[in-house]
Each structure stands twice: as structure tokens, then as C-alpha cells.
matplotlib code that plots the C-alpha trace (Angstrom):
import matplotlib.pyplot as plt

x = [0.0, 1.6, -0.4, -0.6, -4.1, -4.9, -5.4, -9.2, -9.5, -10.7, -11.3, -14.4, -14.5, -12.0, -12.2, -10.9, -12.3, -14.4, -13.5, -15.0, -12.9, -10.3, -11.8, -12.6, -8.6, -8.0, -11.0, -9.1, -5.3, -6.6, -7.8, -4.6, -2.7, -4.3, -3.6, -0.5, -1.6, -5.0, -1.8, -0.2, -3.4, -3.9, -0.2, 0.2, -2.2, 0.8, 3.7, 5.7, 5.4, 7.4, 10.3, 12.6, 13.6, 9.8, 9.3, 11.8, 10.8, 7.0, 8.1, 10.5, 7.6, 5.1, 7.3, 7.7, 3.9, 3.3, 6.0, 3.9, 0.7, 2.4, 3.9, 0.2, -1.4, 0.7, 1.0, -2.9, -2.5, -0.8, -3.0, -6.0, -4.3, -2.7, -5.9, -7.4, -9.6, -10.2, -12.8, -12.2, -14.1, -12.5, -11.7, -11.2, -7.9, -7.4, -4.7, -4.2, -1.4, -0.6, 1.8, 4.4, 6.5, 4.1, 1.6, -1.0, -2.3, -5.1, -7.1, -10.2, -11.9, -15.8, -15.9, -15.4, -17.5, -21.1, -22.6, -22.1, -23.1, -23.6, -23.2, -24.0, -24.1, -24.9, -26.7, -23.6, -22.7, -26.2, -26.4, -23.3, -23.7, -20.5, -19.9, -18.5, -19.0, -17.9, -17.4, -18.0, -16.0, -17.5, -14.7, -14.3, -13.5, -13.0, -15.3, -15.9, -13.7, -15.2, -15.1, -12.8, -14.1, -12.8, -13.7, -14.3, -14.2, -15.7, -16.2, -19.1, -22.0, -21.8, -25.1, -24.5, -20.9, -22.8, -25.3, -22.5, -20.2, -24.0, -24.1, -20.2, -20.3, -23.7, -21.9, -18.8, -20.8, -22.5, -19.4, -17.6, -20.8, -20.8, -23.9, -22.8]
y = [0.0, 3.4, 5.1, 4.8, 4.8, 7.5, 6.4, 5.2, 4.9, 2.1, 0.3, 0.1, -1.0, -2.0, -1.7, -3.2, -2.7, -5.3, -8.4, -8.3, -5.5, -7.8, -10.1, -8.1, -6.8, -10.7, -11.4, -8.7, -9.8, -13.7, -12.5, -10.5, -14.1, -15.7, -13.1, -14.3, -18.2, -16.1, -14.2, -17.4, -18.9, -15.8, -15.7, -19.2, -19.0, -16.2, -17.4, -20.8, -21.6, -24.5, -22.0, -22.1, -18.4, -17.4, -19.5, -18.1, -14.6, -15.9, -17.3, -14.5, -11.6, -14.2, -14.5, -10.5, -10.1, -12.6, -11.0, -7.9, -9.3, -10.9, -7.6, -5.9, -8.6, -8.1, -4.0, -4.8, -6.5, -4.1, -1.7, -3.8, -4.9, -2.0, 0.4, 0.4, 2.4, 2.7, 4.0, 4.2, 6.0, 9.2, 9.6, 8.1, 6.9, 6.5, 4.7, 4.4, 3.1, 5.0, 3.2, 0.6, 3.6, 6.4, 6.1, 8.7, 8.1, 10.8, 11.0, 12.5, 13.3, 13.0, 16.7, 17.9, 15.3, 17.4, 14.8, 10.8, 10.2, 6.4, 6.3, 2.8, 2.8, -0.2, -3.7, -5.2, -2.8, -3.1, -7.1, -7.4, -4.6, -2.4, 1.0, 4.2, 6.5, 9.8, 11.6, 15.5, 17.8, 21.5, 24.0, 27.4, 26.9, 29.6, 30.1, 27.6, 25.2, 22.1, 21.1, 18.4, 14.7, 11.4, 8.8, 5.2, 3.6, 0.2, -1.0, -3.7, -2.9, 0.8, 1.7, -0.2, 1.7, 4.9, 3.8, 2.9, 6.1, 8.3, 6.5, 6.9, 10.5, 11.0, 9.5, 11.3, 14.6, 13.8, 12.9, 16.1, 18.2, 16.2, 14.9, 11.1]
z = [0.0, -0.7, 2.0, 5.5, 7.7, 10.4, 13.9, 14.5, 10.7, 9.4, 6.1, 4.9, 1.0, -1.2, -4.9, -8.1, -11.6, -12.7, -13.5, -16.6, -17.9, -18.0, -19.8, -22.5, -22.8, -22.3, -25.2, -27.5, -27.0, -27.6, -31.1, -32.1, -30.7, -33.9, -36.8, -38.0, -38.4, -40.8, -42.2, -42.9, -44.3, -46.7, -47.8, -48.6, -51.6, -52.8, -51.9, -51.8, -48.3, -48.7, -49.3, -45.9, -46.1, -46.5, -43.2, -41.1, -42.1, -40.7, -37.6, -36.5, -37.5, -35.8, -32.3, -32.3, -32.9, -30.3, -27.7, -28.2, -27.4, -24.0, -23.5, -24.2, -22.0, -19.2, -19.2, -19.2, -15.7, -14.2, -14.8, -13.9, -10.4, -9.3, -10.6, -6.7, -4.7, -0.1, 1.4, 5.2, 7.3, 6.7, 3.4, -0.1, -1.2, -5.5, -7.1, -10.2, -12.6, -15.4, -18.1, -16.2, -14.3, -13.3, -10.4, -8.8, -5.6, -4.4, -1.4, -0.5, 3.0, 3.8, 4.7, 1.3, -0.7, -2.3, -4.8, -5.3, -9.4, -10.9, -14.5, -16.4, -19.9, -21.9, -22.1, -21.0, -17.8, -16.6, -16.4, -15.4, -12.7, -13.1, -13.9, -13.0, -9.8, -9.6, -6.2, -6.6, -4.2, -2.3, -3.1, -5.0, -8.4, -11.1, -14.1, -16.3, -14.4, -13.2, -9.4, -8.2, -9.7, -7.8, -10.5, -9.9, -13.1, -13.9, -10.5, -9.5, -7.6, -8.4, -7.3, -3.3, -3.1, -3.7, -1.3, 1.2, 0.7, 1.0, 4.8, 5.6, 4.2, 6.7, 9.9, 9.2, 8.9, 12.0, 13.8, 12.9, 14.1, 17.2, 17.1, 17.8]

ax = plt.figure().add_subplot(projection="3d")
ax.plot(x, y, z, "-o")
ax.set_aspect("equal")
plt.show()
């Protein structure tokens, strides 16, 4: 974890993207695994594929397309399992990989967050049950700018994590007022 937790915070809900997003990277890198063999299929009607030098210039473009696609496959997991979210029961902590070397870590308190937004789009998202959830923060902003956005993108269960952060955000509100 590349942040630490507050005395008498505690986690709540962990997040991952879907696991469906994955499959669908997984769906399109399984497809692009298979090109050369149609390339092979569609250049043997053209050329003498009997001829050795015509194989070896297959095979090594073939092992290079295929050490991409590995490559591809497993930038794809990194960003899938080190793409995370916390909610405690102070604030929100966002982590996100971008690319192999670059990370951003973000963190929100309770006492800022204004409006909790569910967005599914598609047949797909909706039976499955995973979409996005943006967290809106209070603050000044300047004209034409938009306000602070803490996006949780292709999570499960969006509309029970809004419900959950709703009833954190109320108890931390209350908390802070003194009313508990």
C-alpha cells in the first residue's frame, strides 16, 4: 500500500475494476494471438510456403507479434491490479497506474465530498452490474472550471458503493458536528 491509515480509521470497501474489464482486454489480445496463423493462411495462396527463407521470415515476425501481445497482455494486468480504490471511514484513497512507471495516488476526505453520481451505460454494464462512480467535491472553483471529480471507473456494484459512501459521508458529517 503506498499510503498509511490515520489512527481510528478504518477500512471500509476495497475496490478493483471489474472483472469483466479484463476479460474483455483478455477477449481482444486472444484474437490479435491468432492473426499471423490467418496471415499465414492468406499468404500461402501467394507465396511458396514451402520456401525455408519465406518461413523463417514468418516465424520470426510471428514470435515478435506474439512478444507484443504478452507484452500488451501483461502492461494490461498491471493496470488492472494496481488500478485500486479505499474507502475508510475518513476519506477516499485512488490509485491508479498509469503506463508501467508512473503512479497517482489521491485522497479525499468526507468533509469535502457534495454529490455521489452512478453512471452505467450499456446492455452489458447493466447485467453485469458495473460502472462508474464519480465523487463530486465542495470548493471554489474559477469560471468555467469544473469542481474536483474522484472517478471510480468500472467498479461492480456501483449503485450499493454509492449507497455505502451516502451513509459513511452522513456518519462522518455527523461525527464532525458532534452529534454522535
Amino acid at each position: 500500500m503506498f499510503f498509511r491509515l490515520k489512527p481510528e480509521e478504518k477500512i471500509i470497501i476495497s475496490l478493483r475494476r471489474h472483472w469483466f474489464v479484463l476479460t474483455l482486454v483478455l477477449f481482444r489480445v486472444i484474437i490479435l494471438f491468432f492473426l499471423p496463423f490467418l496471415a499465414w493462411f492468406v499468404i500461402s495462396f501467394q507465396v511458396d510456403i514451402t520456401d525455408p527463407i519465406a518461413k523463417a521470415v514468418f516465424w520470426l515476425i510471428s514470435s515478435l507479434w506474439w512478444l507484443f501481445c504478452w507484452a500488451g497482455l501483461a502492461a494490461a494486468w498491471i493496470n488492472y491490479y494496481l488500478d485500486y480504490w479505499i474507502v475508510t471511514n475518513q476519506r477516499i484513497i485512488s490509485t491508479y497506474q498509469k503506463g508501467l512507471f508512473r503512479r497517482e495516488v489521491s485522497e479525499l476526505s468526507f468533509s469535502k465530498v457534495q454529490d455521489l453520481t452512478v453512471d452505467v451505460k450499456g446492455i452489458i454494464k447493466t447485467f453485469i452490474n458495473y460502472g462508474r462512480l464519480e465523487v463530486r467535491t465542495a470548493g471554489t472553483f474559477e469560471e468555467g472550471q469544473n469542481p474536483n471529480i474522484f472517478v471510480f471507473e468500472d467498479i461492480p456494484k456501483p449503485y450499493e458503493v454509492q449507497n455505502t459512501l451516502s451513509s459513511i459521508h452522513q456518519d462522518f458529517v455527523k461525527r464532525i458536528n458532534g452529534q454522535v
